[in-house]
C-alpha positions as CSV (number, residue, x, y, z in Angstrom):
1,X,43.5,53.6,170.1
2,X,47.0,53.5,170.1
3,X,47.2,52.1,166.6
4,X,45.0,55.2,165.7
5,X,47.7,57.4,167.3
6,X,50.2,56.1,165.1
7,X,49.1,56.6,161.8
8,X,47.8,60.4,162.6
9,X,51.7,61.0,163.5
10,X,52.5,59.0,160.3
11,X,49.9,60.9,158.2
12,X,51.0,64.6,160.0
13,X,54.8,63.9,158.6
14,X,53.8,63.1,155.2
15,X,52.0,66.4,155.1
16,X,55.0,67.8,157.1
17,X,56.9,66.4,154.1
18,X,54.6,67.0,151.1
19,X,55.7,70.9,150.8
20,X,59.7,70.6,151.7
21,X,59.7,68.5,148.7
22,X,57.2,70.9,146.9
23,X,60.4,73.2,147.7
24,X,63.3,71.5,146.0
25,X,62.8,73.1,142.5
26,X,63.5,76.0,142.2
27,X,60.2,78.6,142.1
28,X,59.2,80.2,138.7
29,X,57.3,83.7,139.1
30,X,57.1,86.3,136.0
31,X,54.7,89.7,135.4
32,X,54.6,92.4,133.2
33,X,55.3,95.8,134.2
34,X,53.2,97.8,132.9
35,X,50.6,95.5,131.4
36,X,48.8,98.0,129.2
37,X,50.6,100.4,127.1
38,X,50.1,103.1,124.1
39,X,51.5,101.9,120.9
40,X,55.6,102.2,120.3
41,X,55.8,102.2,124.5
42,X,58.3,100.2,126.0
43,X,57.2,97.7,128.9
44,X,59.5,94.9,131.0
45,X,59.0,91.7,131.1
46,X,60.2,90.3,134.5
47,X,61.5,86.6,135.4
48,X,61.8,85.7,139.3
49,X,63.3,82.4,140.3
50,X,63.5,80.9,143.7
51,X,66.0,78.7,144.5
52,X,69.0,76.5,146.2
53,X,72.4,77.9,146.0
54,X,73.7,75.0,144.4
55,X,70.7,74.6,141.9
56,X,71.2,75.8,138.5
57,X,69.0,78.0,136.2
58,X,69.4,79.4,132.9
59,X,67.5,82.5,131.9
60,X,65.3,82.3,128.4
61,X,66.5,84.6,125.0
62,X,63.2,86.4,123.6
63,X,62.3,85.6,120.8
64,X,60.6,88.0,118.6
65,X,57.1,87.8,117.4
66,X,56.8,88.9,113.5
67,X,57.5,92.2,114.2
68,X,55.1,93.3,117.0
69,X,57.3,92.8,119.8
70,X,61.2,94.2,119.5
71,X,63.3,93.3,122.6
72,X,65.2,96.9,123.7
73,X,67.2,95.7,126.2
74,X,68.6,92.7,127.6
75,X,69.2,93.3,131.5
76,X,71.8,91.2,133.3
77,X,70.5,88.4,136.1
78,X,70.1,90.5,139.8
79,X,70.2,89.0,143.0
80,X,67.1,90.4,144.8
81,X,67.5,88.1,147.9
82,X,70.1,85.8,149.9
83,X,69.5,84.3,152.9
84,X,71.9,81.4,153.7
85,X,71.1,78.9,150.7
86,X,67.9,80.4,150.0
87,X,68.6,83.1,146.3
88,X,66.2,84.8,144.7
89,X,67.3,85.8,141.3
90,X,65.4,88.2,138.5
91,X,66.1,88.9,134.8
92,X,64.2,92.1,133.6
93,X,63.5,92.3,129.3
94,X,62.7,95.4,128.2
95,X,60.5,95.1,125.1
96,X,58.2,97.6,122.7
97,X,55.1,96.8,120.9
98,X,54.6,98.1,117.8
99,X,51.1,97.1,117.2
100,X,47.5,97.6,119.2
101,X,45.8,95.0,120.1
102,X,46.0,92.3,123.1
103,X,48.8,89.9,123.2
104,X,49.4,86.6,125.0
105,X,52.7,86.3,125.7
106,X,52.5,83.0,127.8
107,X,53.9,81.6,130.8
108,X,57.4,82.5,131.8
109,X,59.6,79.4,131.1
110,X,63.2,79.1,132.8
111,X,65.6,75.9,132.2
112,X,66.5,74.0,135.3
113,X,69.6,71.6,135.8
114,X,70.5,69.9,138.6
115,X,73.0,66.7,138.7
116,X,71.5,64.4,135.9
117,X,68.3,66.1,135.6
118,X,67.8,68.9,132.9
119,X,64.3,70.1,133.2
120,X,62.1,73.4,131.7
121,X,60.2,75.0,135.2
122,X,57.4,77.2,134.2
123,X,55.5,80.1,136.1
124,X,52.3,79.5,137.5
125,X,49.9,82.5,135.4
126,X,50.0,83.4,131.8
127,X,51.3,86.8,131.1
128,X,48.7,89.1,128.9
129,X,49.7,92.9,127.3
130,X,46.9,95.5,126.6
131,X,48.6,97.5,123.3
132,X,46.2,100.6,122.7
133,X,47.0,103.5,120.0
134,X,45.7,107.0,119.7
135,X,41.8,107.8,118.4
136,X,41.0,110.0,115.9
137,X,37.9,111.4,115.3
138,X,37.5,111.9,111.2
139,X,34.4,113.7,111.8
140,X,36.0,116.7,113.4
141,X,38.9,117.3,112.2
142,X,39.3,118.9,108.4
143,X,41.2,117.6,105.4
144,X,43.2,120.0,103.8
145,X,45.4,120.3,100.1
146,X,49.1,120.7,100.1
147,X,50.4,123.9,100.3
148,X,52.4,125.4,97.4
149,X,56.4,125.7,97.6
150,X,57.3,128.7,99.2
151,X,60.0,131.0,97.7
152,X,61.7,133.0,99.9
153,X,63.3,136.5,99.1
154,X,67.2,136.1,98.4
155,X,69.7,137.8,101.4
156,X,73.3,138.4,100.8
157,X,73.5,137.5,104.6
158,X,72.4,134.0,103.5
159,X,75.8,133.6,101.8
160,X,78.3,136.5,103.3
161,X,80.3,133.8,105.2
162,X,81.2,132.0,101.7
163,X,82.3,135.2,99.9
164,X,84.5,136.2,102.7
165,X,86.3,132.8,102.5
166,X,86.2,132.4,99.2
167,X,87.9,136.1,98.5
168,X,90.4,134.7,101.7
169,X,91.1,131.6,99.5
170,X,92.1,133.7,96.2
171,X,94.4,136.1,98.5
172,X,96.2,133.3,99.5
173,X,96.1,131.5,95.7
174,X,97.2,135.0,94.6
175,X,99.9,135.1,97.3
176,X,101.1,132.1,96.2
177,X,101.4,132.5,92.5
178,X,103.1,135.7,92.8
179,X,105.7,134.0,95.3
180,X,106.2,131.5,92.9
181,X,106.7,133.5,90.4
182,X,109.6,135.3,91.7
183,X,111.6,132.7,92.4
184,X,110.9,130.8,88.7
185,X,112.7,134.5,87.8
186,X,115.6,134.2,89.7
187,X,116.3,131.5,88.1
188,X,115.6,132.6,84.8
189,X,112.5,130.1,84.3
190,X,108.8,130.7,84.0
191,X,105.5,128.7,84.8
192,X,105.4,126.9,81.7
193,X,108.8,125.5,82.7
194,X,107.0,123.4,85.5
195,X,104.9,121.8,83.1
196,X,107.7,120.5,80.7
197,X,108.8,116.5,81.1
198,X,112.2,115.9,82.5
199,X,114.3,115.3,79.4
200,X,115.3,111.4,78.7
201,X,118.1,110.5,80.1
202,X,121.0,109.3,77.8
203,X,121.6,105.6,76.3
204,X,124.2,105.2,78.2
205,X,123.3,106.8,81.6
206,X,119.8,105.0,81.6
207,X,122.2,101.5,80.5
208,X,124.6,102.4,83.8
209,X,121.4,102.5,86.2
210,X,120.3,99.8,85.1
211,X,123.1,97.3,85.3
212,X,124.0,98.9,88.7
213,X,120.0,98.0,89.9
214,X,120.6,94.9,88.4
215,X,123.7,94.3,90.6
216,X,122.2,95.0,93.7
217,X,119.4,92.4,93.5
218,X,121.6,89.7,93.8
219,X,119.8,87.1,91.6
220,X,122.8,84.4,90.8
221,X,123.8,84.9,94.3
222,X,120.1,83.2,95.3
223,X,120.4,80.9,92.3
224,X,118.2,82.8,90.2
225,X,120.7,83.1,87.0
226,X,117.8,82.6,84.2
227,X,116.8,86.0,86.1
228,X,120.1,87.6,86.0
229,X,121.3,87.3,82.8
230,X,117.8,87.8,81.2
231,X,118.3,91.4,82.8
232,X,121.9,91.7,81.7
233,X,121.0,90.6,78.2
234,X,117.8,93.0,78.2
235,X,120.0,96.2,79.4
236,X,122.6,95.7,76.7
237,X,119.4,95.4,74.3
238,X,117.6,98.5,75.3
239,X,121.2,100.2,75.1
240,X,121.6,99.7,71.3
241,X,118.4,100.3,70.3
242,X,119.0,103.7,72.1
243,X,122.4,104.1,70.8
244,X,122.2,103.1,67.4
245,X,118.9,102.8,66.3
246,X,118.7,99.0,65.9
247,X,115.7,97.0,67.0
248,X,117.8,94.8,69.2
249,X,114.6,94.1,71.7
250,X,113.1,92.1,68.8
251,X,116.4,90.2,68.0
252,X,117.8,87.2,68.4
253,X,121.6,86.9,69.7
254,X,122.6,85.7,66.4
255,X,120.9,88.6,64.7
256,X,122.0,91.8,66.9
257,X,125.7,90.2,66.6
258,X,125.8,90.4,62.5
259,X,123.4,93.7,63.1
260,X,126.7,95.5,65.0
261,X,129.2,94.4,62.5
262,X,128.3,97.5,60.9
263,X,129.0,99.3,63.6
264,X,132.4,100.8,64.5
265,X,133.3,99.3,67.5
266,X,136.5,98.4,69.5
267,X,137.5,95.0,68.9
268,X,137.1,94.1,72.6
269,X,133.6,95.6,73.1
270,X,132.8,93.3,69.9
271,X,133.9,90.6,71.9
272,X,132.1,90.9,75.2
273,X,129.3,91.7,73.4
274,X,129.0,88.6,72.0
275,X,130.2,86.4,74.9
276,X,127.5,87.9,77.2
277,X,124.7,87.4,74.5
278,X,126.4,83.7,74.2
279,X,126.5,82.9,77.9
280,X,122.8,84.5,78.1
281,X,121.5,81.9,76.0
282,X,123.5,79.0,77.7
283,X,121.6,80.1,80.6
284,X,118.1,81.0,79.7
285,X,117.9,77.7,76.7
286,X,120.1,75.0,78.0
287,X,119.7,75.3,81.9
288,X,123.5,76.3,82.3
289,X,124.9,77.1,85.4
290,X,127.7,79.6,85.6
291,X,130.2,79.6,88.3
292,X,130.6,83.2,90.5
293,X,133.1,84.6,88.5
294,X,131.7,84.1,85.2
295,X,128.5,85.8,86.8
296,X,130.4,89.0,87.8
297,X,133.0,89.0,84.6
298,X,129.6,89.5,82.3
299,X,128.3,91.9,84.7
300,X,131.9,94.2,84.1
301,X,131.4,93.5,80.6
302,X,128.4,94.8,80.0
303,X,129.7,97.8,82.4
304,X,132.9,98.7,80.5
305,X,130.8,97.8,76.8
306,X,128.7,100.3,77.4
307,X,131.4,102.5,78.9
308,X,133.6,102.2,75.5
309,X,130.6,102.6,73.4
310,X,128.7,105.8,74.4
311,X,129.1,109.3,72.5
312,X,131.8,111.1,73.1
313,X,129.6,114.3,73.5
314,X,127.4,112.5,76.2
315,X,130.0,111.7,78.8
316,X,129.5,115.1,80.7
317,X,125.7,114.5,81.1
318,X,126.3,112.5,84.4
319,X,129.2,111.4,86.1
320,X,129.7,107.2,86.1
321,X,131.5,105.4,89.0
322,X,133.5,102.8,88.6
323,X,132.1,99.3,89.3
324,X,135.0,98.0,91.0
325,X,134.0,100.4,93.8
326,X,130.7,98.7,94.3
């Protein structure tokens, strides 16, 4: 008898036992809400889990189903419930269905990790959706042809906001023009004057820009000398063919030097000429090097050749400045 006793008490913890263990995973529950909808309605799809504050559980992404089901809205996880350890968590999808009939859509399935163990907990029913669309009874109702376009009478109200702006718009147009138009006369000019391109500027003026430009880039101070005197050389170039005609761009060295000895020039300006072509092709052919003041003694060579060199009844187009003071 009193061996009898002892199992019973053995057997009544075991079942004592049987559901605290049941209770370790966490607890999957899921419905639909509503579970039958018209077609294009929206309906939520609801997750509940159960669980042990230190148990983890991640949440399922939908999935859609060739176009009958769109997910809407993704709600974030809510915490219905929490009492000591004891949570009770719900994620809420918000879905359409685009299509009628009746759908399966499963049983809910949540991922479950806990230490070592990495598990899929499912809910305990499957889910089912009722999609129903709208009847229509083709016995009562009448098919009918397309009606004809419909012209409707023209109103000047239709367009009186667009001919008062537009008459504002020429005011102002007109406004202008005669504004304008004055003060071309003061200065003894008309419109066609607007329209006329700025004359060229001179040989020698574009020749001084140039070098100047040239100048302030620096290139043999950065070691870029093949740079600098291709420039130089190309300035000088574009400065005879200006000034006298000759096709210096084309050229070689040897041929624009026995091209100027037509020319009257001043001995010196023959001479630096010649040395800048010279030192040019040093430079761009044989890889030479010049020192800093060969660099700038070419660059006031060019300056003062084209200085010597320009016409006489040019030099009040635009007043030069020295080099020196640069």
């Amino acid at each position: 008898m009193k061996r009898l006793s002892s199992i019973a008490w053995l057997a009544a913890l075991v079942l004592a036992a049987a559901p605290l263990r049941a209770q370790e995973r966490p607890v999957v529950t899921a419905h639909i809400d509503p579970d039958s909808i018209m077609i294009g309605d929206r309906f939520d799809y609801v997750i509940d889990v159960e669980k042990d504050l230190v148990q983890e559980v991640d949440f399922p992404v939908f999935e859609p189903r060739d176009g009958k089901l769109e997910l809407v809205e993704s709600f974030p996880v809510d915490t219905l419930l929490r009492d000591g350890r004891h949570l009770k968590l719900r994620k809420r999808y918000r879905l359409a269905a685009f299509d009628e009939g009746k759908y399966n859509l499963g049983v809910a399935q949540v991922l479950y990790a806990d230490k070592n163990i990495l598990d899929t907990l499912y809910g305990r029913d499957s889910l089912r959706l009722q999609v129903a669309t709208f009847q229509i009874d083709s016995t009562s109702q009448s098919i009918y042809d397309l009606k004809p376009q419909k012209t409707l009478p023209f109103r000047l109200c239709e367009i009186k906001d667009y001919i008062t702006w537009g008459l504002f718009i020429l005011l102002l147009l007109a406004a202008g023009a005669w504004g304008l138009h004055r003060w071309l006369a003061k200065r003894g000019k008309g419109f066609g004057d607007l329209f006329k391109p700025a004359p060229p500027l001179p040989p020698h003026v574009a020749a001084i820009q140039a070098l100047e430009t040239l100048h302030n880039q620096k290139l043999w101070q950065n070691n870029r000398h093949k740079q600098y005197y291709s420039g130089l050389t190309d300035i000088l170039r574009t400065y005879i063919a200006g000034r006298w005609g000759i096709s210096a761009m084309e050229m070689t060295s040897d041929e624009i030097i026995e091209a100027m000895r037509g020319q009257e020039l001043p001995d010196k300006a023959r001479m630096d000429l010649t040395s800048i072509l010279r030192d040019g092709d040093l430079v761009k052919f044989a890889k030479a090097m010049p020192d800093a003041e060969q660099n700038e003694a070419d660059y006031l060579k060019a300056y003062y050749f084209v200085e010597e060199t320009k016409l006489v009844e040019e030099t009040t187009a635009q007043p030069e400045n020295d080099p020196l003071q640069n």
